[in-house]
C-alpha positions in Angstrom: 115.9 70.9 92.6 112.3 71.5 92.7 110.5 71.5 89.7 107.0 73.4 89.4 104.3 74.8 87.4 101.9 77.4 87.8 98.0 78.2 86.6 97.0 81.5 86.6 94.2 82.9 84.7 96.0 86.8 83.8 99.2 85.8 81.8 101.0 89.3 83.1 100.6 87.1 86.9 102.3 84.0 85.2 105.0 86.4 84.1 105.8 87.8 87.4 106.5 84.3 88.7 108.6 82.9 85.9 110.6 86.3 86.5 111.1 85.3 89.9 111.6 82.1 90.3 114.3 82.2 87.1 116.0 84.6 90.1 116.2 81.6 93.2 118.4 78.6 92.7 117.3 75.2 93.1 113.8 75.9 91.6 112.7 75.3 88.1 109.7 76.6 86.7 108.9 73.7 84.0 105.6 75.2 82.6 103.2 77.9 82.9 99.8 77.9 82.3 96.3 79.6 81.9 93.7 77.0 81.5 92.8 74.6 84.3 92.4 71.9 82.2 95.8 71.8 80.3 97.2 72.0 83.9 95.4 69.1 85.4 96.6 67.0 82.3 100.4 67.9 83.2 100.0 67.2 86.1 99.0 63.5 85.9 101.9 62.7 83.3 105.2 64.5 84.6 106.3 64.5 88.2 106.2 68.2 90.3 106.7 68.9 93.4 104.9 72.4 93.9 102.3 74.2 92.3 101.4 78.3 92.2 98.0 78.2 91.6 95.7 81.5 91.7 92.2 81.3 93.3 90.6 83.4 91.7 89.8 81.8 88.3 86.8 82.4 86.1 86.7 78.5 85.3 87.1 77.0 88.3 88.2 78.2 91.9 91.7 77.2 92.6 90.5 75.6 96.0 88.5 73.1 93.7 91.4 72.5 91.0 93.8 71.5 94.2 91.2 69.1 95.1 91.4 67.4 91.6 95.1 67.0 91.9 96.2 63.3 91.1 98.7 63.0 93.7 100.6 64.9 97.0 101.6 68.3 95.7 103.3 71.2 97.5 100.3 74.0 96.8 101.8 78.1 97.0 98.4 80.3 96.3 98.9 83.5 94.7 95.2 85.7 94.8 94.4 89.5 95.1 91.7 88.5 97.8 93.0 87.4 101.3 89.5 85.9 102.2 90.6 82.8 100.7 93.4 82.6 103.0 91.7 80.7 105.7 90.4 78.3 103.4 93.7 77.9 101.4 95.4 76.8 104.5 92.7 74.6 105.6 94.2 72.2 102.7 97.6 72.4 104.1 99.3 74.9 102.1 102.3 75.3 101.9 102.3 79.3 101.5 99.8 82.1 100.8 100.7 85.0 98.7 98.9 88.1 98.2 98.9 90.1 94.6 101.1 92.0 94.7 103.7 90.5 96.5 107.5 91.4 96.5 110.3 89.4 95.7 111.2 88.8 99.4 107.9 87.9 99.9 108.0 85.2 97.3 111.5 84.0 98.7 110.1 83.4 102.0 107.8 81.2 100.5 110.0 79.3 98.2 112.3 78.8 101.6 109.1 77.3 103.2 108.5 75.1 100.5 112.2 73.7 100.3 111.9 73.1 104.0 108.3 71.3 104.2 110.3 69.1 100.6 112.8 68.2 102.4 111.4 67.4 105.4 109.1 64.6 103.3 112.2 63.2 101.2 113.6 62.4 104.5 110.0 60.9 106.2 110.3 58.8 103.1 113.7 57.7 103.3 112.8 56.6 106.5 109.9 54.4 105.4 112.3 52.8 103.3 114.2 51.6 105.1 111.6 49.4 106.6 109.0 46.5 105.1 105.3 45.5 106.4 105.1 42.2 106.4 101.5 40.6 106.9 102.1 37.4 108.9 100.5 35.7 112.2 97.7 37.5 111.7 99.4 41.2 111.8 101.9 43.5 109.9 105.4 42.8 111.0 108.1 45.6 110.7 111.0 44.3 109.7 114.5 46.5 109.1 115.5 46.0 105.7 119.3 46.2 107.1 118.7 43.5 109.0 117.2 41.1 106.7 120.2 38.1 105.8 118.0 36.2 102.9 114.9 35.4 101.9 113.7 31.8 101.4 110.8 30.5 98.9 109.0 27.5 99.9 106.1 27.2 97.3 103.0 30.2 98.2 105.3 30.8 101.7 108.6 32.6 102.5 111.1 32.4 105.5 112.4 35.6 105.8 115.8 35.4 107.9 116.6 38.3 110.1 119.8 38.5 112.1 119.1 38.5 115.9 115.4 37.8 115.6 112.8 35.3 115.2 112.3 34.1 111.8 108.9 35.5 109.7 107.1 33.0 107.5 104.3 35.2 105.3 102.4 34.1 102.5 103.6 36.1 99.2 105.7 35.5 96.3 109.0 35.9 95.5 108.2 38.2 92.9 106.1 40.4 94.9 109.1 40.4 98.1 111.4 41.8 95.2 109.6 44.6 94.3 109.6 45.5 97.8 113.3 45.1 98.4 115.7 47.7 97.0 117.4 46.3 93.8 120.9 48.0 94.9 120.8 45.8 97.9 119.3 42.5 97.3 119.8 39.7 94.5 118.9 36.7 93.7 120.6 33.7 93.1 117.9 30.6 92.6 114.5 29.8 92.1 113.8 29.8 95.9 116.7 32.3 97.7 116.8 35.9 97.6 120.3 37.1 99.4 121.1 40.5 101.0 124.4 41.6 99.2 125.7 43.0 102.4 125.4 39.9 104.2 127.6 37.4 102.3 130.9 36.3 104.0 131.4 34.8 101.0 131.0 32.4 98.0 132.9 29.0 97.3 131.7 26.2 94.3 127.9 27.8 93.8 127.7 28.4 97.4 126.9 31.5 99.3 127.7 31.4 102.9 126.1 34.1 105.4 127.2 32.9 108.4 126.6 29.4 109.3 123.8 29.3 106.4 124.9 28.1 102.6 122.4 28.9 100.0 122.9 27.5 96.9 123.5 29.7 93.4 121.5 27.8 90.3 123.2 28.8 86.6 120.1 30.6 86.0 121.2 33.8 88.1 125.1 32.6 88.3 126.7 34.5 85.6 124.4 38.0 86.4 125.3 37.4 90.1 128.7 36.8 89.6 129.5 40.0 86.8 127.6 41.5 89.9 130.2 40.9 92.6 133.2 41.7 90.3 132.0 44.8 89.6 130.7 46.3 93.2 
């Protein structure tokens, strides 16, 4: 689903794409609006992924309300002039519509923008399933698949890959976790985080992942236990 908003000076415009977007499936116009500034608020509290915005505003230019926008955006501009065109697309629009434009028109657009979504949920995915590491003096890319455990020894940790060299890098434990995805990772003492996927298995506090044994502490034991029982 994606989920938009538009800003538009002339209500009657703001009407026209509520009517037609209520008419595509898999978009959902959350909010409409006529004042930049109630727009720009919006904006920087709820998540949306595209944005009809009109150029041609008394208040401010829609080419300078983009600018101010908090974060990435999907941008569709709607304006009765087409010498803003050039300059729309100079900030990587996704689409340029000119009032009046018909529903087919507007479809073609929405289709562009599912595309150009979807094609950045995936880049991300992507990303994901990586981590930069700083160590020896440069950032390491490390597969997250690959990674077998994770091992704290005071401001440094070992972080155990299968088939390659192990990384040392100075960070915390905390701070490797909130890299990591919480699905896939756990961990089970003070100094050992373990990939999930990796265990062979676990016997009297002990987690073997191939020839390593990593010890559970009763801190994390009964969370990391209820864990395995129900996955």
């Amino acid at each position: 689903m994606i989920y938009a908003i538009a800003l538009d000076d002339e209500p009657p415009a703001l009407e026209v794409l509520q009517s037609f977007c209520d008419q595509i499936e898999g978009i959902e116009l959350k909010k409409t609006f006529t004042r930049s500034d109630e727009a720009l608020k919006y904006l920087k509290k709820y998540p949306t992924d595209l944005l009809f915005l009109d150029i041609n505003m008394p208040s401010i230019s829609g080419i300078d309300f983009f600018k101010k926008v908090p974060h990435k955006i999907s941008v569709i501009f709607t304006t009765a002039y087409s010498e803003f065109a050039v300059e729309g697309f100079t900030l990587n629009a996704t689409d340029y519509l000119l009032k009046p434009f018909s529903f087919s028109r507007f479809e073609q657009a929405i289709e562009k923008a599912k595309i150009q979504l979807e094609k950045e949920q995936k880049n991300t995915a992507a990303d994901s399933q990586f981590l930069f590491i700083r160590a020896d003096y440069s950032l390491i890319k490390i597969p997250v698949t690959e990674i077998l455990f994770i091992e704290g020894l005071d401001d440094y940790l070992k972080i155990h890959i299968r088939n390659q060299k192990t990384v040392v890098a100075r960070m915390t434990m905390k701070s490797m976790l909130e890299k990591l995805p919480t699905d896939a990772f756990f961990r089970v003492h003070r100094s050992f985080i373990v990939s999930l996927s990796k265990i062979d298995r676990v016997k009297s506090k002990i987690i073997y992942i191939g020839n390593e044994e990593i010890p559970i502490s009763a801190t994390y034991e009964a969370a990391f236990l209820t864990l395995l029982e129900n996955s």
